[in-house]
N, C-alpha and C positions, 0 to 999 in steps of 0.2 A: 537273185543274189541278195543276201542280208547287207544291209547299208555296215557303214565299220562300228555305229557304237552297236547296233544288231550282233556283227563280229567277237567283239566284245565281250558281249552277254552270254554267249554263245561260248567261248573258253572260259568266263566264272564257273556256269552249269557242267560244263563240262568238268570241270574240278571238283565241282562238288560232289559229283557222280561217278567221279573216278573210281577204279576197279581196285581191287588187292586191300581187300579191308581188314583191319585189324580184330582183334581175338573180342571177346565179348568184354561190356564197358563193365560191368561188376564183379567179372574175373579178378580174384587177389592174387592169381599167379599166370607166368605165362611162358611161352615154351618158346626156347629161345634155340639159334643155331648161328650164332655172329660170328664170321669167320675173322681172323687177324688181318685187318688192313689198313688203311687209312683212318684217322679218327673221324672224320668228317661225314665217312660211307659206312662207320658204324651207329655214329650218332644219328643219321638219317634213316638207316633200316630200323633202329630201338625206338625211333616216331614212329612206323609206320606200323608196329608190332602194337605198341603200347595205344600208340595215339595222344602221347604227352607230348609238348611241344617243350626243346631245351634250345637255350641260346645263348651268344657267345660275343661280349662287347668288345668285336674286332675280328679279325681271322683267328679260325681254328688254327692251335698251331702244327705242322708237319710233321705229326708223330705217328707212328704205328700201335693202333687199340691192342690188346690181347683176345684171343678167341674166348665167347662164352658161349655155353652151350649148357641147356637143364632147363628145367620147367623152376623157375626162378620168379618172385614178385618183381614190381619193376625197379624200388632202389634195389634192392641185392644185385641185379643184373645191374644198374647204373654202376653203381658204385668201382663193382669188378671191374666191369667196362674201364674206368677210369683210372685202376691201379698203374700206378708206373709212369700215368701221365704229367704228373705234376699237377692235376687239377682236380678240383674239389665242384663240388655240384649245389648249389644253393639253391633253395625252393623259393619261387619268387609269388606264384600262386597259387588256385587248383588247376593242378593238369600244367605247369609253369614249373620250368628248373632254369637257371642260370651257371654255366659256368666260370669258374674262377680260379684263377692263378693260388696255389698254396703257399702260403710265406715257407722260407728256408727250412726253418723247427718243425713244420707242419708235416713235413715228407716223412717225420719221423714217427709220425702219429699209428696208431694200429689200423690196421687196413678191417677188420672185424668189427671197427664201431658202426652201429646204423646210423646211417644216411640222416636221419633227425637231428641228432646228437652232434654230426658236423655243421649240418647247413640251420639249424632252428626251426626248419619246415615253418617258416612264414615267412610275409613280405614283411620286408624292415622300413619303416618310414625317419625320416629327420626334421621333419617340416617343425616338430614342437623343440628343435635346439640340441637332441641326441639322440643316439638312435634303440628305435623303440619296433617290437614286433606290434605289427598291424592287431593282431589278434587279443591284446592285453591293453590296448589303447581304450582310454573311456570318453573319445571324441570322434562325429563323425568325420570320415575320411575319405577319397577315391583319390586312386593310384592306377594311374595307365603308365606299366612298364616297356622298357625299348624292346620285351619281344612281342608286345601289343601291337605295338606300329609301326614298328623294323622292316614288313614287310610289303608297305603302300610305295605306291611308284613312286610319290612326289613327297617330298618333305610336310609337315605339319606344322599348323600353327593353331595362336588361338583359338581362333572360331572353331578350328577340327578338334578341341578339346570340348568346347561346348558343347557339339551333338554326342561324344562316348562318356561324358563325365556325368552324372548327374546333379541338379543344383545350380550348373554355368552357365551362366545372361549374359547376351553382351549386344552392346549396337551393332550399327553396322552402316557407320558413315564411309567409312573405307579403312583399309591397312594403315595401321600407326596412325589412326584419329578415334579408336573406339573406347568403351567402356564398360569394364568388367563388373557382374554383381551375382553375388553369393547366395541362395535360397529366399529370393524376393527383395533381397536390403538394397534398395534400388533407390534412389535419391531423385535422379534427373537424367536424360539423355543427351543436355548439353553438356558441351565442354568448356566449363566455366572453369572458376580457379576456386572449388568446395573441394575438401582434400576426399581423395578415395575413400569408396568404401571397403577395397578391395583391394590387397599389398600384395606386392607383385616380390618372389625372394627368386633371387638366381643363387645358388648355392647357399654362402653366408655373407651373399651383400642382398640388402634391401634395394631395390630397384627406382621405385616408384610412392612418393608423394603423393601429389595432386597432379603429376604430369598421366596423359590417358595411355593406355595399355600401348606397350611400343611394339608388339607381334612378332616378338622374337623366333625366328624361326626354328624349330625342335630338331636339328641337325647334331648327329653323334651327340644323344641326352640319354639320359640313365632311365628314365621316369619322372614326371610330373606327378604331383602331389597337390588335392585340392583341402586345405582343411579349412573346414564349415564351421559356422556359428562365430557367437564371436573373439579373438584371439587376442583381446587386447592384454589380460597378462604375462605374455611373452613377444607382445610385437606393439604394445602401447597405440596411440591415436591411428589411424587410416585401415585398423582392421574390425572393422563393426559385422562383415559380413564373413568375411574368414583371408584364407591365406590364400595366393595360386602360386608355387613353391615349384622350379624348375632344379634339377638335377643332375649335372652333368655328368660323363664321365670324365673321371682324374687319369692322368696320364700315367702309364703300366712303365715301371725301369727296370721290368725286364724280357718284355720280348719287343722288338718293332713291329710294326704293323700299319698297312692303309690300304684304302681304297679310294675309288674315284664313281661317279656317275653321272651317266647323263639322260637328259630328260627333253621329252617333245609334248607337246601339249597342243591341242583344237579344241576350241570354244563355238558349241553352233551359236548361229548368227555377231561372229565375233573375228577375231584376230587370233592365227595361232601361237604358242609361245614356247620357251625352251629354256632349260634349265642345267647347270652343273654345280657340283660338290664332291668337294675332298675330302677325307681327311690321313694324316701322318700322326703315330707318334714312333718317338724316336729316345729308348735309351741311352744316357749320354757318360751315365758312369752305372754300369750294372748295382740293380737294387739299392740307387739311391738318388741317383737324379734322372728325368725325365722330362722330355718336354710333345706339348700336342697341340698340332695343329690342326683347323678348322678353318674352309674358305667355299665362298658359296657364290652364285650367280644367278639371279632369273628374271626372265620377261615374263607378266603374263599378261596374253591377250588382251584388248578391250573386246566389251563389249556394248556399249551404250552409244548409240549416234546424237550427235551434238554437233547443231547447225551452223552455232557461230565456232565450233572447233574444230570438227571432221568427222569422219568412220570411226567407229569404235575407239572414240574418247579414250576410254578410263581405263589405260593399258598403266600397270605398273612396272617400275624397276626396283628390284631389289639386293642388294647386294653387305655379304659382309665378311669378319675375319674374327675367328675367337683364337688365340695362343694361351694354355694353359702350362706352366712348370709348377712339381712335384718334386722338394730337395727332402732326402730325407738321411740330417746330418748322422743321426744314430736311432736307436731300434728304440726312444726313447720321443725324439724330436721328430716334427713334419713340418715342412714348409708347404704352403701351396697359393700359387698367386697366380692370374692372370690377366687376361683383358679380351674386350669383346667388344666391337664394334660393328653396326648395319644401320643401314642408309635406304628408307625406303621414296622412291620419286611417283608419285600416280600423276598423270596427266592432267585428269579431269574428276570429277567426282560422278557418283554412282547413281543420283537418283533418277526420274521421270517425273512426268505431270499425271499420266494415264498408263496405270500397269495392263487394263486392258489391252491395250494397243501395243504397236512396235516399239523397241526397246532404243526409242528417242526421246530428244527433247530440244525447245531452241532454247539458248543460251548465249546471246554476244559476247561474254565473258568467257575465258577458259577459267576452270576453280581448280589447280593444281595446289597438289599438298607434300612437304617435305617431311623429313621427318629423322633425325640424324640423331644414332644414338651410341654412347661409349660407356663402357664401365670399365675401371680399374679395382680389381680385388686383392687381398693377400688376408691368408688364415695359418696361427704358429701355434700347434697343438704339441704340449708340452706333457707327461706323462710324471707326476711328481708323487711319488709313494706310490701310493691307489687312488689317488684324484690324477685326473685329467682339466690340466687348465688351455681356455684356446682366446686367441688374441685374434678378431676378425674385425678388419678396415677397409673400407669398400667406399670411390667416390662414381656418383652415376650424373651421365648429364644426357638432356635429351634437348637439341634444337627444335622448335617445330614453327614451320610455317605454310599459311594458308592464303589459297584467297577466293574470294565469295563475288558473287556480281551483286551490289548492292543498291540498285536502281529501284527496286520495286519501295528502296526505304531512303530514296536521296532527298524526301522534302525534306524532312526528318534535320537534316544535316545542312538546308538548306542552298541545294542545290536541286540543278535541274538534269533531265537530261539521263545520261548513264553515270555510274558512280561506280567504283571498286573499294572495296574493305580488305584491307592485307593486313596481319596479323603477324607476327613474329613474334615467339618463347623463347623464354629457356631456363630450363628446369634444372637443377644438381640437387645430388642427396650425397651427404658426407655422413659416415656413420662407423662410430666406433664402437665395437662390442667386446666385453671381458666377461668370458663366461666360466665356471668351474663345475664340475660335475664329475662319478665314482668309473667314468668312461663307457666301455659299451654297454651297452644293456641297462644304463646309469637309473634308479627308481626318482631322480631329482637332478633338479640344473638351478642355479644360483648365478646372476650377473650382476653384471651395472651397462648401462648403453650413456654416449652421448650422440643425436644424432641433431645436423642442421638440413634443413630444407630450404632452397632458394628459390622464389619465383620473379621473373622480368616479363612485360607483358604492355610490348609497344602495339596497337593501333592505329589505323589511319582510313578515311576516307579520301579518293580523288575522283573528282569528277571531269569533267572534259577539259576543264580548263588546265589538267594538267599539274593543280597545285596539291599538296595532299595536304589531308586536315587530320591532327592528333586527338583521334579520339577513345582513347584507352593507353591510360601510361599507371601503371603497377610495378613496385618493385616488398616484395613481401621476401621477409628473413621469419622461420619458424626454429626456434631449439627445443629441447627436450634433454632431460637431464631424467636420468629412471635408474631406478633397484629393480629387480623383479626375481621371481622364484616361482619355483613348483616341484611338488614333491610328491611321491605315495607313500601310505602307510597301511599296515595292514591292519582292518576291528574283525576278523574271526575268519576262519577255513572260508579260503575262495571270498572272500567279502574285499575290498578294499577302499579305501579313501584317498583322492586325490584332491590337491588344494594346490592353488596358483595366484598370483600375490605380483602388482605394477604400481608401483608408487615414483611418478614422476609427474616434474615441472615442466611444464609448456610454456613459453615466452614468444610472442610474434608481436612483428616490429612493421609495420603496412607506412607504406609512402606512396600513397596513392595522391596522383594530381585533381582526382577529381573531387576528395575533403580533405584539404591540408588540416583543419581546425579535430575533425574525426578522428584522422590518422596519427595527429599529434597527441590525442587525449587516449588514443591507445595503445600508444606503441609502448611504453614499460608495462603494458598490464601483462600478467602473468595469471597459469592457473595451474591449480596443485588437483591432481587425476589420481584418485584409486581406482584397479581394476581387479575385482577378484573373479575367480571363478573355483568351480568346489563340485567333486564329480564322485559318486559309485558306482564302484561297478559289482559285478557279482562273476566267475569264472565259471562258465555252464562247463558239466561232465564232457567229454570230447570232443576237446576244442572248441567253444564257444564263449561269448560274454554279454553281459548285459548290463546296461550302464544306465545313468541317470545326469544329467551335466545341466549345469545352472555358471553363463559366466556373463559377465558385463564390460562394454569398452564404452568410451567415448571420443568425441572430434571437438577441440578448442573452438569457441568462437573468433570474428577478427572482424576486421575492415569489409564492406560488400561497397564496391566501385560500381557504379556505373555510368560511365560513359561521362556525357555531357555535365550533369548533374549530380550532387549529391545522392544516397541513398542510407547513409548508415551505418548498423553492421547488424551482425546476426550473432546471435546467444550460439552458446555449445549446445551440442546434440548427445542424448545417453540413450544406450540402447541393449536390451536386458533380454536372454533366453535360455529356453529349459530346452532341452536334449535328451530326449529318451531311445536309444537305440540297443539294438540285438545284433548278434552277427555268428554264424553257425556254423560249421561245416560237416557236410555227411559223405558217406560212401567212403571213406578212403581218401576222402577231400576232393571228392571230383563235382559234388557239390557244394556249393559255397552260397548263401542265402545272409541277405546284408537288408536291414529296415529301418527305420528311425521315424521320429513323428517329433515336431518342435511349434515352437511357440514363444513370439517375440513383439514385445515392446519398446516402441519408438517414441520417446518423445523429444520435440522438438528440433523435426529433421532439419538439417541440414538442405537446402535446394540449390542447383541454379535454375534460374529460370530467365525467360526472353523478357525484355523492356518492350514497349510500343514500337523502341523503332529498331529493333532487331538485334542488340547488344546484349551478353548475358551480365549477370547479376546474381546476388547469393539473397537469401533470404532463410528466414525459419516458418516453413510451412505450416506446422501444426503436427500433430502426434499421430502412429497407426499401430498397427497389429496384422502380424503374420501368424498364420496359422499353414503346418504342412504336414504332408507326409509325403516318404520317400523310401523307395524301396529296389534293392538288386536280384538278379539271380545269374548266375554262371555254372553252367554244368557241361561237364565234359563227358559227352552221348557213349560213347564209344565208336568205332568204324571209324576213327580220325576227324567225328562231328563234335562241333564245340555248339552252345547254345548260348548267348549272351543277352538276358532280358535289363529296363532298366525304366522306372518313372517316377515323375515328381508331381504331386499333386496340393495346390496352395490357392491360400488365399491371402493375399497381401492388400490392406486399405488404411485409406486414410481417415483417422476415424472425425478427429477434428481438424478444421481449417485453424488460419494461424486468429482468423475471426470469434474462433470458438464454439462454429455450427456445425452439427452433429450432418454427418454426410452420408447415406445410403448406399453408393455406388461409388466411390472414390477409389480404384484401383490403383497401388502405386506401380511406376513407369516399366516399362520393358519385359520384367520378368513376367513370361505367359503362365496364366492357371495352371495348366497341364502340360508335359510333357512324355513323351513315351519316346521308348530305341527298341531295337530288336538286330540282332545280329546273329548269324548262322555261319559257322566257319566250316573248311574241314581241312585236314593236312592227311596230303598220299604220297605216292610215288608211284611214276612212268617210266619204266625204262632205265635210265639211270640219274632222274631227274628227281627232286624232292619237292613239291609244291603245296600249295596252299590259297585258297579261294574262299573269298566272304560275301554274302551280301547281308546288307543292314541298311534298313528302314527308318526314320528318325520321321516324328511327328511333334510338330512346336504348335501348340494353342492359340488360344486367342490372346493379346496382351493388349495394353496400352499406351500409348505414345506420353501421354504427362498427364496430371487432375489440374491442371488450369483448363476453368471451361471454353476459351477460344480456343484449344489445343488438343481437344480430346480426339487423338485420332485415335484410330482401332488398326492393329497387325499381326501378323501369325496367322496361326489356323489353317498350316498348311501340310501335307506329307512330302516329306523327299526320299530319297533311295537311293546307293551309291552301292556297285559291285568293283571286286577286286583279284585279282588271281598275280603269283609268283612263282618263278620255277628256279630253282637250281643246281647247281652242277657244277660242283669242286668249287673254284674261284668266281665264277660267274654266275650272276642272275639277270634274269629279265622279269617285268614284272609289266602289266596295263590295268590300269584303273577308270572307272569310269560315275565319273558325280553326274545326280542331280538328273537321275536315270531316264526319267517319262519327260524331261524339259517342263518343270512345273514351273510358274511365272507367281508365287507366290510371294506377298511383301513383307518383307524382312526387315523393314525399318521406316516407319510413316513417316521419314524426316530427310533432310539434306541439306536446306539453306534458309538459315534463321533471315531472311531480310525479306522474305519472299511466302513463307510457311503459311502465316496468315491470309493471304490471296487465294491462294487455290490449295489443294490438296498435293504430299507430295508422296513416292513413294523409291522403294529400293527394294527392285525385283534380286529373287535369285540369281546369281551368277549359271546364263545354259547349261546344258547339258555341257559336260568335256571331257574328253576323253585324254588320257595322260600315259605316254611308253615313257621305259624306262630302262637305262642298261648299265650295271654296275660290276666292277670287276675287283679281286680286294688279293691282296700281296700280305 
């Protein structure tokens, strides 16, 4: 008998092998016979004919399709499909339709226009401040929509955008303590207080500062949005490496709809775990006010043993609630505001001493990490002539606390014995934006932002005696005052020019206890930041583009604390890149081929780095250069076979130290040289079941842990593998997923406790193998 992740494996294959294949994949017509039923068992049988996959952000709703029947392409048959339903079909990819509710005026439209001509036939992005087709855009981009990953057993987060995205780095100290970095722009692996290099947007509030990535869970989301290089004339200081841009869905005022699911999870050599999730929304005055709800829960397993803590440590809790309302006073005005809040609790922290061996370690210390996060948004898009003006205010704040055993560093502090380091944050971002722009499809967006950043940042050592010692007290205020713009113009057939333009003041005000005299002499310094950037592109014959992008951001200098002692402060950091990318589409658009190759200039990073006795610190390293290339492919085979290629090839170094000596080998931190994914999907039907089954391969290179030379560890260089399969049927699905296939024990992060890192080597195996059910039912 096959063990259960054997089981497993064993219904992916099986789905992918499934029988009742569809018509040939370069077919431009196909022979239809959809009898008048249910939308849901029409929409299902038009997958299995075609092999497009169409999705739907909530329950289909309870109408009856009309019959089609003829040897029909596939929108002509879509479309028809759709007459009468009230719903329109937007192309979200190749081989990717999305359905959508028709505004009122809409139903009046002619049923004869092609299917282009309603939906745009491309994916719509907003990450640049309005909404723009993917396909005319002259910046790179990657876009996993929610019918990418609608169908995994278990909710996603960060990290699971890092293996299907390409370009995204991130640590991996644990849940709500990591750090996100953009095509090598990688600074540090601590968690110092150097602002991001990487801005975290949940709709239109700005998330994150300098606080580290809060791993918001991707529960009922539209699509993430990752945009590359760097963004600073439309998102000013913290975007050197690009954007990571979440999307939710907005609440519908005019059908209700929800679901609920729930979730079991087995971690070999671990603690099982379980999970649920809701969501409502709820019309409250037809086609004009709505509101939507979001509520979640999960344990997951530990799996790390930890002598002085127990069995599988490093179990986390996670929990949270997002409420969105949607007031929409006239066909003119939109309201939209909500809030969102999760709470992540980890036990224990994740690393070991030896990845060879079992997945232990001693610790008399427990190092539990909290991690509390809320945002309040609201956004009033006003429609004035043919401009569109939109008023978006968002306040975000993240608690964060940790704690570390810090004996290995207690002479240091002048104690003996054992000692604990507890930390306690807290981060806010207020931020107001006035933006104006010609509305959808807008070729320009013109604002003004005021945004304030608050940092607090108590430390303490105790030792046995039970008294604690203040050793880290920061309290930093950052404002910013900005114009910014961007706009296209057209210099000849298919040619275009786009220019973008950030002209704001940065003011940081540091009261650090550790240089009152420093802190004093810089707190009214102020610095005035241009950021342009200036792109062409060129519009290739059927559907394609090609572009050329050159833009620049910077990060203000400030106050660098550390600890016991003075240190300083550290200069700003500029950081400059060229962006050569292509993106094409063939066949019908069932191929889709996406490439870029860039090249970037850093000088005077930004760092944190460790002090001798285990405290972070900011400093200016010295200057590097990224060189890369990066490349997609996504084809939809035919027979219901999707094929999904994807890698990033770089070299990120530090060319000079802040000494000024020319360096050989200086790789900067985390982001691995290479990376590769591979994914193979298919979508069938059994019976009266509609399903869908993946597996995808994801290989992370070698990387480096920091270029300080007591630090240079080495990590990556590992292959993982994760199968998945989903079945459905009317209201119900079930779904089992299975990560981290062969139980690879590969290190994911050469790091875990600065007090200690210098003694021995540390490391942060993969999370086992686990296998993940899942059972969901939607109303």
């Amino acid at each position: 008998m096959p063990s259960v992740p054997g089981t497993a494996m064993l219904f992916v294959l099986a789905g992918l092998a499934a029988a009742e294949a569809p018509a040939e994949a370069r077919e431009p017509s196909y022979s239809f016979d959809l009898p008048a039923g249910p939308l849901a068992a029409s929409i299902a049988r038009f997958s299995q004919i075609t092999g497009l996959s169409v999705g739907y952000p909530g329950d289909l709703p309870m109408v009856v399709a009309r019959r089609v029947t003829g040897t029909l392409s596939a929108e002509s048959a879509l479309r028809k499909l759709l007459e009468g339903t009230h719903l329109r079909a937007v192309k979200v990819g190749p081989g990717l339709y999305r359905l959508e509710r028709k505004a009122k005026h809409e139903d009046a439209a002619s049923a004869a226009a092609p299917l282009a001509a309603i939906a745009g036939a491309d994916i719509i992005v907003t990450g640049q401040k309005r909404e723009q087709a993917l396909s005319a855009i002259p910046l790179s981009v990657s876009v996993l929509s929610a019918i990418d990953s609608g169908k995994a057993a278990r909710s996603l987060g960060s990290r699971d955008m890092s293996l299907d995205m390409e370009g995204l780095a991130m640590t991996n100290l644990g849940p709500g303590r990591n750090r996100q970095f953009i095509r090598g722009v990688a600074d540090s692996p601590f968690d110092g207080q150097s602002q991001s290099t990487v801005a975290v947007q949940v709709d239109e509030a700005r998330v994150t500062f300098n606080a580290p990535d809060p791993d918001l869970r991707l529960i009922d989301v539209d699509r993430v949005e990752i945009l590359k290089g760097p963004q600073g004339p439309l998102y000013g200081s913290g975007a050197l490496g690009g954007i990571y841009h979440v999307v939710t869905r907005r609440p519908d005022p005019a059908d209700s709809a929800g679901w609920i699911r729930l979730s079991g999870s087995a971690v070999e050599h671990g603690r099982p775990g379980h999970g649920a999730e809701a969501m409502v929304n709820l019309p409250l005055v037809d086609d004009r006010l709505a509101v939507r709800l979001v509520g979640y829960d999960f344990l997951d397993g530990g799996w790390i043993d930890n002598a002085g803590v127990g069995k599988d440590s490093n179990s986390t809790h996670t929990n949270g609630l997002r409420l969105a309302l949607q007031w929409r006073p006239s066909d003119r005005w939109t309201v939209d505001a909500g809030y969102w809040m999760q709470n992540i609790d980890s036990r224990d922290s994740q690393y070991v001493m030896a990845i060879e061996h079992d997945l232990r370690r001693d610790s008399p210390i427990a190092e539990p990490t909290d991690n509390d996060f809320k945002m309040a948004h609201a956004a009033i898009t006003a429609m004035l002539g043919g401009l569109e003006l939109l008023s978006a205010t968002s306040y975000v704040e993240q608690r964060f606390s940790t704690t570390l055993d810090a004996s290995a560093s207690a002479g240091f502090f002048g104690l003996t014995g054992r000692a604990r380091f507890d930390d306690a944050r807290r981060y806010s971002v207020l931020n107001q934006e006035f933006r104006l722009s010609e509305g959808k499809r807008s070729r320009w967006v013109a604002g003004m932002s005021i945004l304030r950043a608050t940092t607090r940042d108590l430390g303490s050592i105790t030792g046995d005696d039970g008294a604690p010692r203040t050793v880290e007290d920061l309290h930093r205020v950052v404002s910013e005052y900005a114009l910014f713009g961007e706009g296209s113009v057209k210099l000849a057939h298919r040619l275009d020019a786009t220019m973008g333009l950030r002209l704001f003041y940065s003011l940081a005000k540091d009261d650090a206890k550790a240089d009152r005299a420093e802190a004093e002499r810089l707190r009214k310094s102020g610095k005035l930041i241009l950021s342009p950037s200036i792109a062409f592109s060129y519009a290739l014959p059927d559907d394609g583009l090609l572009f050329l992008r050159y833009a620049r951001a910077m990060r203000p200098g400030g106050l660098a604390p550390a600890g016991m002692k003075a240190s300083g402060h550290f200069d700003a950091d500029e950081l400059g890149t060229f962006d050569l990318g292509y993106r094409k589409s063939f066949w019908d658009n069932r191929l889709s081929v996406s490439a870029g190759a860039y090249y970037t200039l850093w000088n005077e990073i930004q760092s944190d780095y460790l002090l001798s006795n285990g405290l972070v610190s900011t400093r200016n390293a010295g200057s590097g250069r990224i060189v890369g290339l990066e490349g997609t492919i996504d084809w939809q085979m035919g027979g219901g076979f999707a094929l999904s290629l994807g890698s990033t090839v770089q070299d990120a170094k530090l060319l000079r130290s802040e000494t000024g000596q020319k360096l050989d080998d200086r790789r900067l931190p985390v982001a691995p040289d290479i990376t590769a994914r591979a994914a193979l999907s298919r979508h069938y039907r059994i019976g009266g079941w509609n399903g869908q089954s993946t597996l995808q391969a994801n290989f992370i290179g070698s990387a480096r842990l920091s270029f300080d030379d007591d630090l240079d560890r080495s990590m990556g260089d590992y292959t993982v593998m994760s199968a998945n399969s989903s079945m459905e049927r009317g209201a119900w699905s079930v779904a089992v997923r299975l990560d981290n296939l062969f139980d690879v024990r590969g290190d994911s992060f050469a790091f875990g406790n600065p007090f200690s890192i210098r003694q021995a080597p540390q490391y942060t195996p993969l999370q086992p193998r686990t296998l993940t059910l899942s059972l969901a039912r939607r109303w």
